[in-house]
Structure formats: C-alpha cells, structure tokens
C-alpha atoms as an extended CHARMM CRD file, in Angstrom:
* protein
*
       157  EXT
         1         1  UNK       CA             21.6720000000        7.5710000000       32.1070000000  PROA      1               0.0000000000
         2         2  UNK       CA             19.5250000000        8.9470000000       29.8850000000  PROA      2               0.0000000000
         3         3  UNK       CA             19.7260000000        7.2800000000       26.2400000000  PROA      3               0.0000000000
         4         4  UNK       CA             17.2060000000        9.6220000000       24.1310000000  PROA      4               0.0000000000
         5         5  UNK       CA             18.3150000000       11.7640000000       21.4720000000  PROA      5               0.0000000000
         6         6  UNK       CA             18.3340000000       15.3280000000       23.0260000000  PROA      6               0.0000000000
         7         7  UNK       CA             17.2690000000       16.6360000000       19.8510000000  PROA      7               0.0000000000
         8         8  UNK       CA             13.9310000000       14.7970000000       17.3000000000  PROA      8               0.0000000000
         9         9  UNK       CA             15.1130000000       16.1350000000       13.3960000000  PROA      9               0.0000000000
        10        10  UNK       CA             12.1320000000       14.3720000000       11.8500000000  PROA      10              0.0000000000
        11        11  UNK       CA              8.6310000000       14.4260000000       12.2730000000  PROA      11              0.0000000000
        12        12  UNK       CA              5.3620000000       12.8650000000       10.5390000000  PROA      12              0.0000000000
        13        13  UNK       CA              2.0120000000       14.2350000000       11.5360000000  PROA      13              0.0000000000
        14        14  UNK       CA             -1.1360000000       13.0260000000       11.2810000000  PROA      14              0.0000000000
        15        15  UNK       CA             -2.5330000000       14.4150000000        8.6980000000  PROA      15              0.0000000000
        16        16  UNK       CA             -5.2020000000       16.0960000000        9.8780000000  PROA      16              0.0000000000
        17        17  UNK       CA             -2.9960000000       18.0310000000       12.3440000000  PROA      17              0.0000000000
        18        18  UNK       CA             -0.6490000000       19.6110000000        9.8580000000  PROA      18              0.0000000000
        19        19  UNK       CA             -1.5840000000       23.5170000000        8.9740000000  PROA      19              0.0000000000
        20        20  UNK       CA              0.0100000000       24.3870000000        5.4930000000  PROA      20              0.0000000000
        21        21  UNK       CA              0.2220000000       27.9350000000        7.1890000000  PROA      21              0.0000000000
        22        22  UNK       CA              2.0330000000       27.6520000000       10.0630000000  PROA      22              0.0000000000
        23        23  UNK       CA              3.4280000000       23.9180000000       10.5710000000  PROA      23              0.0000000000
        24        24  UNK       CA              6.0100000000       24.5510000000        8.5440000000  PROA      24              0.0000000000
        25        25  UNK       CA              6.7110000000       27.2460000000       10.6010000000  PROA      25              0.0000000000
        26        26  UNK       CA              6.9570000000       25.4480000000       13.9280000000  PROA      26              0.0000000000
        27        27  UNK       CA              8.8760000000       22.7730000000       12.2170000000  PROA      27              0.0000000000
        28        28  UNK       CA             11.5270000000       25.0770000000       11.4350000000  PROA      28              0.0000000000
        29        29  UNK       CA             11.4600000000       26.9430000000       14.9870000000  PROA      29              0.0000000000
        30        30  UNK       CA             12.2790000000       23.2200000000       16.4130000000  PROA      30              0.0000000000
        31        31  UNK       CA             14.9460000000       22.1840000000       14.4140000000  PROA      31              0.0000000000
        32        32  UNK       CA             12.9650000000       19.2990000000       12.1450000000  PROA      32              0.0000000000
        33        33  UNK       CA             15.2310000000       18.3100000000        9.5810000000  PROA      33              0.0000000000
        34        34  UNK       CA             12.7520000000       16.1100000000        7.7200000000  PROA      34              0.0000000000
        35        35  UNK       CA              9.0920000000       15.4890000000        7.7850000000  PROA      35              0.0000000000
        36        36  UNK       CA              6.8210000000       13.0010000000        5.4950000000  PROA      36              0.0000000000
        37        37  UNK       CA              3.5960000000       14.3040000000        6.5410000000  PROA      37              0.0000000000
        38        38  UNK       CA              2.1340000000       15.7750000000        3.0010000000  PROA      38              0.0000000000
        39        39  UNK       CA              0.0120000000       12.6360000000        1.3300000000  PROA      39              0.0000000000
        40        40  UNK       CA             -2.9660000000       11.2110000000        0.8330000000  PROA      40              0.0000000000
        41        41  UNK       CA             -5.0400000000        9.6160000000        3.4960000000  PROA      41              0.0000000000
        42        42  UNK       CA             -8.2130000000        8.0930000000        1.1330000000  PROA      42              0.0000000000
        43        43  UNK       CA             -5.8210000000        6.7270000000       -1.8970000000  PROA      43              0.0000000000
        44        44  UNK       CA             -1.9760000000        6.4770000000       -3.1320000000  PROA      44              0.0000000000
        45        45  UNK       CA             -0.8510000000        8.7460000000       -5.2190000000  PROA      45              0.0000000000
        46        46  UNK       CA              1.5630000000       11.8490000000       -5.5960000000  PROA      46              0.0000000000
        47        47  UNK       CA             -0.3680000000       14.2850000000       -3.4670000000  PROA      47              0.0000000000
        48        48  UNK       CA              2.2320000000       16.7090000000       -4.0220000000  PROA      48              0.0000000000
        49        49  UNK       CA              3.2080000000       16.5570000000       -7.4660000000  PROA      49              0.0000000000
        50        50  UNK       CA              5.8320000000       14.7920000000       -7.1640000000  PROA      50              0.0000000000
        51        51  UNK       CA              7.8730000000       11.6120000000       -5.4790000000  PROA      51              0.0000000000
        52        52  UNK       CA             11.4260000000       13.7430000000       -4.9320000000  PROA      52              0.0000000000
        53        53  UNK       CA             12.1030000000       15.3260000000       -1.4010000000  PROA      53              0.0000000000
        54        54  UNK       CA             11.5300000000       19.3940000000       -1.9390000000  PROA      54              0.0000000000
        55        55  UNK       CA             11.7300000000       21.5920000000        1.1900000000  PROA      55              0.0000000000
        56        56  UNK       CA              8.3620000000       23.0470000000        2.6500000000  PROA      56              0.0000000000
        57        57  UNK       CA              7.5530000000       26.6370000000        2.0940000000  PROA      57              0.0000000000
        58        58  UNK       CA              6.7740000000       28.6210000000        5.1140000000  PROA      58              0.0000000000
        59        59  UNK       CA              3.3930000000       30.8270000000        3.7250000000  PROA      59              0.0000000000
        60        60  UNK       CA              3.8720000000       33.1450000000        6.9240000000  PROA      60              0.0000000000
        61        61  UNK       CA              7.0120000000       34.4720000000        5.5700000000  PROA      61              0.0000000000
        62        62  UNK       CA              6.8850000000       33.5470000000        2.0920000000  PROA      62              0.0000000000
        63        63  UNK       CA              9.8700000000       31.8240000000        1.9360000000  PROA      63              0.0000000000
        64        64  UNK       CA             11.3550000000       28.6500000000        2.1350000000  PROA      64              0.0000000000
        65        65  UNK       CA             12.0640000000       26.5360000000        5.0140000000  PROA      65              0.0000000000
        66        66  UNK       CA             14.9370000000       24.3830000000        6.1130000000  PROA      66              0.0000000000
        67        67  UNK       CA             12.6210000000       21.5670000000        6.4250000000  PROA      67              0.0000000000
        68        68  UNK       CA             13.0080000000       18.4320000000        3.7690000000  PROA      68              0.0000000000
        69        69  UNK       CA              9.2670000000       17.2900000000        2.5220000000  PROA      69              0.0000000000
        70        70  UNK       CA              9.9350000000       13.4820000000        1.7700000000  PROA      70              0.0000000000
        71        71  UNK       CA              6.3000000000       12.8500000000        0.3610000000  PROA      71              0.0000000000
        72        72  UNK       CA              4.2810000000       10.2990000000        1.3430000000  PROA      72              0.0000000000
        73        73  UNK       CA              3.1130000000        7.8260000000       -1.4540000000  PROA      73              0.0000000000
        74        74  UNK       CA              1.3610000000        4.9840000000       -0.3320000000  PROA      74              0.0000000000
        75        75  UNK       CA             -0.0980000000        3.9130000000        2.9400000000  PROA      75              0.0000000000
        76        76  UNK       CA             -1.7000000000        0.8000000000        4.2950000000  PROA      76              0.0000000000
        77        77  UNK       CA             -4.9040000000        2.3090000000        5.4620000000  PROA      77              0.0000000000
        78        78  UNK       CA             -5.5590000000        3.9600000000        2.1470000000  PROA      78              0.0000000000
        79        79  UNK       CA             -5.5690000000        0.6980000000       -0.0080000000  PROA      79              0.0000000000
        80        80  UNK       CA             -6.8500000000       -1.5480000000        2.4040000000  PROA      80              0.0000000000
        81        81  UNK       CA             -9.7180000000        0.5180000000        4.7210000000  PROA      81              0.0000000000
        82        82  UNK       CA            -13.6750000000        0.0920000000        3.5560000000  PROA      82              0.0000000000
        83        83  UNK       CA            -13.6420000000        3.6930000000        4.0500000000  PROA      83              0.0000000000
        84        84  UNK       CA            -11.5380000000        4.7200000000        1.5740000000  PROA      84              0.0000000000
        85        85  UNK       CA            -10.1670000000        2.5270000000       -1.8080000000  PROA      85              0.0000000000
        86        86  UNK       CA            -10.6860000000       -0.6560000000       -0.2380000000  PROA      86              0.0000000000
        87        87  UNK       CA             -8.5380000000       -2.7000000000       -2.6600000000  PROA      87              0.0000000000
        88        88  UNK       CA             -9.1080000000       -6.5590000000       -3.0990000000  PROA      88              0.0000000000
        89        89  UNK       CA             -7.0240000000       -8.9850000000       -2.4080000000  PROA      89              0.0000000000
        90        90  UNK       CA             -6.1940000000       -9.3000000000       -6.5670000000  PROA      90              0.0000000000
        91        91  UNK       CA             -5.7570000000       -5.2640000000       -6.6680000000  PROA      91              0.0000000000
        92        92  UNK       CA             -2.8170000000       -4.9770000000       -4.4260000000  PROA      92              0.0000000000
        93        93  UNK       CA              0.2340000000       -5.9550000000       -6.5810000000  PROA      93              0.0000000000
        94        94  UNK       CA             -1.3930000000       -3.5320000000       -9.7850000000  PROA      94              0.0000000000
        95        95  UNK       CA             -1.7460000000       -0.6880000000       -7.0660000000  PROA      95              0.0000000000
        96        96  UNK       CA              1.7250000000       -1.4590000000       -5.5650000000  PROA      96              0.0000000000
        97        97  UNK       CA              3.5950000000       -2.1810000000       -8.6900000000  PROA      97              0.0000000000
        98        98  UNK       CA              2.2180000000        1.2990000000      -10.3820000000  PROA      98              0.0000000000
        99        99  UNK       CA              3.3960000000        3.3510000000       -8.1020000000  PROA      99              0.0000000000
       100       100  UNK       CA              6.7050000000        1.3180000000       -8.1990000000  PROA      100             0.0000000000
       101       101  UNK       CA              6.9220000000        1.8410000000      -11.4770000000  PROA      101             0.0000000000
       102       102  UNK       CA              6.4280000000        5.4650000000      -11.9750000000  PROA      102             0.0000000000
       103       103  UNK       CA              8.3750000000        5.9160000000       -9.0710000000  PROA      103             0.0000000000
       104       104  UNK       CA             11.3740000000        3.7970000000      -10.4000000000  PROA      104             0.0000000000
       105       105  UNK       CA             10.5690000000        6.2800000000      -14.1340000000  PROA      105             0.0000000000
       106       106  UNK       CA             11.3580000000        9.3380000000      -12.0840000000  PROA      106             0.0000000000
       107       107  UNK       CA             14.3340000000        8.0240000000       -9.9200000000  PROA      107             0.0000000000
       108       108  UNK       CA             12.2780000000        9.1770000000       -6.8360000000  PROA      108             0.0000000000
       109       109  UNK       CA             11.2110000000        7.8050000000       -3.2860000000  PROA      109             0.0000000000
       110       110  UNK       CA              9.0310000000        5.6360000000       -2.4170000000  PROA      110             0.0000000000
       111       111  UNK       CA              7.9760000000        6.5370000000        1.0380000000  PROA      111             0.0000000000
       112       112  UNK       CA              5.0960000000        4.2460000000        2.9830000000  PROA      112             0.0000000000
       113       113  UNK       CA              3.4680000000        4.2550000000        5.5780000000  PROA      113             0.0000000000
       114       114  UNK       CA              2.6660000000        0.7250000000        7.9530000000  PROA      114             0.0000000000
       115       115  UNK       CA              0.2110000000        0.9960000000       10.7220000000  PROA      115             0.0000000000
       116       116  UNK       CA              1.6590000000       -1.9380000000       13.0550000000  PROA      116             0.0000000000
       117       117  UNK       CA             -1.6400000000       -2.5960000000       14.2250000000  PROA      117             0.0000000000
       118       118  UNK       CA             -3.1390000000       -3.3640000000       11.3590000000  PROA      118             0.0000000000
       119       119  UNK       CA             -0.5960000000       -6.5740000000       10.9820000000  PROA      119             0.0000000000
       120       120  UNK       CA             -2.5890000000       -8.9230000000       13.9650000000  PROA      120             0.0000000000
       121       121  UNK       CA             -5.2420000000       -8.6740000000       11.8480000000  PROA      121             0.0000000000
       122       122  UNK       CA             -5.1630000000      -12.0470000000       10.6000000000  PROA      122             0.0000000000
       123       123  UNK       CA             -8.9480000000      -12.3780000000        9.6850000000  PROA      123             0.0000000000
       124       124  UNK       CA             -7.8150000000      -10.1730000000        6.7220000000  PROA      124             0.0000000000
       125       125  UNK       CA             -5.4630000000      -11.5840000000        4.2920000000  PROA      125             0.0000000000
       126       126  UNK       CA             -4.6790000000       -8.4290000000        2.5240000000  PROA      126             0.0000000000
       127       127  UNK       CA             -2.5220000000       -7.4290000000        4.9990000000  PROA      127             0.0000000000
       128       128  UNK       CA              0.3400000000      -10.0420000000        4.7600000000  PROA      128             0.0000000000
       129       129  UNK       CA             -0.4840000000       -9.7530000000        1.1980000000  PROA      129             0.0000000000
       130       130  UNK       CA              0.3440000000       -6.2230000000        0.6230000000  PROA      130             0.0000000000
       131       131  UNK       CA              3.8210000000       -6.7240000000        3.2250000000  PROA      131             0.0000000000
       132       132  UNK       CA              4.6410000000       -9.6000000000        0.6410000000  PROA      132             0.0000000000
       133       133  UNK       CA              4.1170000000       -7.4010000000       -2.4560000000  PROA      133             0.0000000000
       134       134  UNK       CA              6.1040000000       -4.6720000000       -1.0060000000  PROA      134             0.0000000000
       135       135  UNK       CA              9.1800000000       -6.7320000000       -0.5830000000  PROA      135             0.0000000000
       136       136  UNK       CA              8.8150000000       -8.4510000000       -4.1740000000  PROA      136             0.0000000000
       137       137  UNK       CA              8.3920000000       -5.4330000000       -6.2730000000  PROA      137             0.0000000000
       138       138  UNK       CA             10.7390000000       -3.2040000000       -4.1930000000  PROA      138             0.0000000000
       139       139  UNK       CA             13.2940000000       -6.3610000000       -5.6730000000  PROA      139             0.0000000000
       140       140  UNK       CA             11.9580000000       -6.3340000000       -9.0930000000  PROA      140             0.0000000000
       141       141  UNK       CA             12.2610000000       -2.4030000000       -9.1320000000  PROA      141             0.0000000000
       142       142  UNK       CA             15.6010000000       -2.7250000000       -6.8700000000  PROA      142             0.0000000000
       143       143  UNK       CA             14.4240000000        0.2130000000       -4.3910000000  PROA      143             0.0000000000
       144       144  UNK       CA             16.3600000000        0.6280000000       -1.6850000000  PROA      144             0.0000000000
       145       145  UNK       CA             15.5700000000        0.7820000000        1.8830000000  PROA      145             0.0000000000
       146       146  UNK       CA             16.6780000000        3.7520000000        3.2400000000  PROA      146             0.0000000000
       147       147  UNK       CA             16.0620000000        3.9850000000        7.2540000000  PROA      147             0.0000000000
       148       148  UNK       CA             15.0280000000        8.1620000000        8.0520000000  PROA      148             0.0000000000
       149       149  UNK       CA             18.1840000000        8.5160000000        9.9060000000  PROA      149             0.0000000000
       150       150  UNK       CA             19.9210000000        8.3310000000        6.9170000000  PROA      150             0.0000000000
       151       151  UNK       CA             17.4710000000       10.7870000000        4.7550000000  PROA      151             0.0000000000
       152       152  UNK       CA             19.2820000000       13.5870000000        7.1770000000  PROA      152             0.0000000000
       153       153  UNK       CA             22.7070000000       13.0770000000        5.9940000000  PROA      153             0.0000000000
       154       154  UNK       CA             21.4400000000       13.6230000000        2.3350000000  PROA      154             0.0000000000
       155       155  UNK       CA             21.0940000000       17.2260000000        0.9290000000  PROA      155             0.0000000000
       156       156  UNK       CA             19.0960000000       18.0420000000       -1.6610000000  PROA      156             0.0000000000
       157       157  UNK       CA             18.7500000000       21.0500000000       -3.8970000000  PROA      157             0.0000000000
C-alpha cells in the first residue's frame, strides 16, 4: 500500500530556482498551499519586508495567488558559510537573539532553515552552537514550534 500523500501543499525552492514571474504561477496550477522560498541566501534578515505570512502575487496575471509566502528569516548557511557572513563563534547568539527579538516586537514567524548536513560537521563548533542558541532564545522569547503541516490549517488575511 502506498503511504504518500497523493497531494504535496507546500513547497520550498532553492532559491535560485524560484522565478518571481511565473513560480508563483505554477505553484498555484499545483495546488501549493504554502511555500517559504522568498529569503536571503548571503545574510538573515527580512528579505521581504516583513516576518508575517502574505500570499504571493502572480505578476503574469496581476493578481494574487492562493499561495501563503511564510518568509524565510534565518538560515544556517548564511551565518555560518566563509562565503557569505561567516559569523564567529561569539556572533551567533547577537545574530540569533536580534532577529528573535524583532520578530517577537512584531508578533511574526520565525521561519529557519537547517541544512542536516551541515550538523556532522564536528570540526566546526558553530554548528552545535547555533542549534543550542536556537532552542534557548526561542524559550526566552517563548516562540513556538509550529511543524508546516499545521501552517495549512491557519488562514490568514
């Protein structure tokens, strides 16, 4: 028996891949509910303007979409890659905690991104640092975890 959902509702490109002309579009045409594709890739921050889920704008039609935009706000790779900010060790929880914090200001989402593989890289203690600092401030700031899932029941105006 086959146990996969029939249908995906949410999608995250890579970055690169997503078209602000037509991926919006083809989200739409295939029934994606939610996507969290729209951040940065070289630093954290509010790429969009804002940390509150707003629904993509198809610029084919000029309209808006049925698709929910929950933005991305911080990922791993950003802080931690020599490529782009390249945090220390002693930078992580000041990074972290002000995004937290403006975050927590606007009663918005937090959304990050973990690559997996970047965790067995134990030469690098930033790593297990940055996991720890997530869990500690997202208690200090009482964020919630909310698995995506459960984004799909929510509807937002």
């Amino acid at each position: 028996k086959n146990n996969l959902p029939q249908t995906q509702s949410i999608a995250r490109y890579h970055f690169l891949r997503f078209d602000h002309y037509h991926t919006p579009n083809i989200l739409a045409a295939n029934a994606i509910q939610l996507d969290s594709t729209l951040g940065y890739v070289d630093r954290v921050g509010f790429y969009n303007g804002t940390c509150h889920p707003f629904f993509l704008f198809d610029l084919s039609k000029n309209d808006i979409t049925s698709v929910l935009e929950v933005p991305l706000i911080l990922m791993d790779s950003a802080l931690l890659y020599a490529h782009y900010m390249d945090v220390k060790l002693s930078e992580i929880e000041e990074k972290v905690e002000s995004m937290m914090h403006i975050v927590n200001e606007q009663s918005g989402m937090l959304v990050v991104n973990l690559h997996p593989n970047n965790y067995s890289r134990f030469d690098d203690p930033r790593y297990r640092h940055l996991l720890e600092t997530l869990i500690t401030s997202s208690k200090k700031y009482a964020l919630k975890s909310l698995k995506w899932s459960s984004l799909s029941s929510l509807r937002f105006k």
